[in-house]
N, C-alpha and C positions, 0 to 999 in steps of 0.2 A: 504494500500500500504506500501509495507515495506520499510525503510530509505534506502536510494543511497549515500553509501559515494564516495568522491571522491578520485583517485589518490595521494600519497603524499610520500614526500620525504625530510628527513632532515639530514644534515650533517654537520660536523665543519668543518671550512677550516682556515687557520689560526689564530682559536680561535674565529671565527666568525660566527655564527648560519644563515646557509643557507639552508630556506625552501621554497619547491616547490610540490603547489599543483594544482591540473586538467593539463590541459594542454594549450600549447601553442603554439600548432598545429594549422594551417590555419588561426589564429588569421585576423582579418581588423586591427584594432588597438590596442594602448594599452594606459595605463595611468600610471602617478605615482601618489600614494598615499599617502605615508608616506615619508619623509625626501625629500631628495635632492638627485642623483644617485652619488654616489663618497662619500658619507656622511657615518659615522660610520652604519646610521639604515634608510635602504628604502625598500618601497616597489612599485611592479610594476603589476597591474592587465592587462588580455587579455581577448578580444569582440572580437566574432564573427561578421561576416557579420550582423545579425540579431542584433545587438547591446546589444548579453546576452553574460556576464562574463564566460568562462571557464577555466582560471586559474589564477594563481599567483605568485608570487615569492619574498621572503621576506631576503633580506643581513642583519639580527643584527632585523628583524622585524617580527618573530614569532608568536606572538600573533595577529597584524593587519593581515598576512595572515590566521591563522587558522578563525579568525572570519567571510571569507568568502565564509568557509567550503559549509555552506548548500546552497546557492546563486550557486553556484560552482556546486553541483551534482544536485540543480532544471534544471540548465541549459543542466547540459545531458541527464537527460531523458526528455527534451521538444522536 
């Protein structure tokens, strides 16, 4: 089976690395993960109804979202 990446997107906005990967369409919930929201570096994951991860989005926190890359594209092809 060949690798599912997921959706992604990053951009600066005033000097501050804003990445966004899968999505965050239809979401139930969501969590934070990293920091504090209002904090220099946070992150924020989103669950489906089914309680699987399909995205994230990361203010100043790049690398804790890329690492939820593959978790992220298992969950859309389930």
């Amino acid at each position: 089976m060949p690798a599912v990446s997921s959706s992604s997107y990053s951009t600066y906005l005033h000097g501050t690395k804003l990445t966004i990967v899968g999505t965050a369409s239809g979401s139930a919930r969501e969590q934070l993960f990293l920091g504090k929201v209002g904090a220099p570096r946070f992150a924020v994951s989103f669950f489906d109804a089914e309680d699987r991860i399909t995205g994230a989005v990361g203010v100043g926190g790049a690398r804790a979202v890329n690492q939820l890359r593959p978790f992220i594209a298992r969950s859309a092809t389930s």
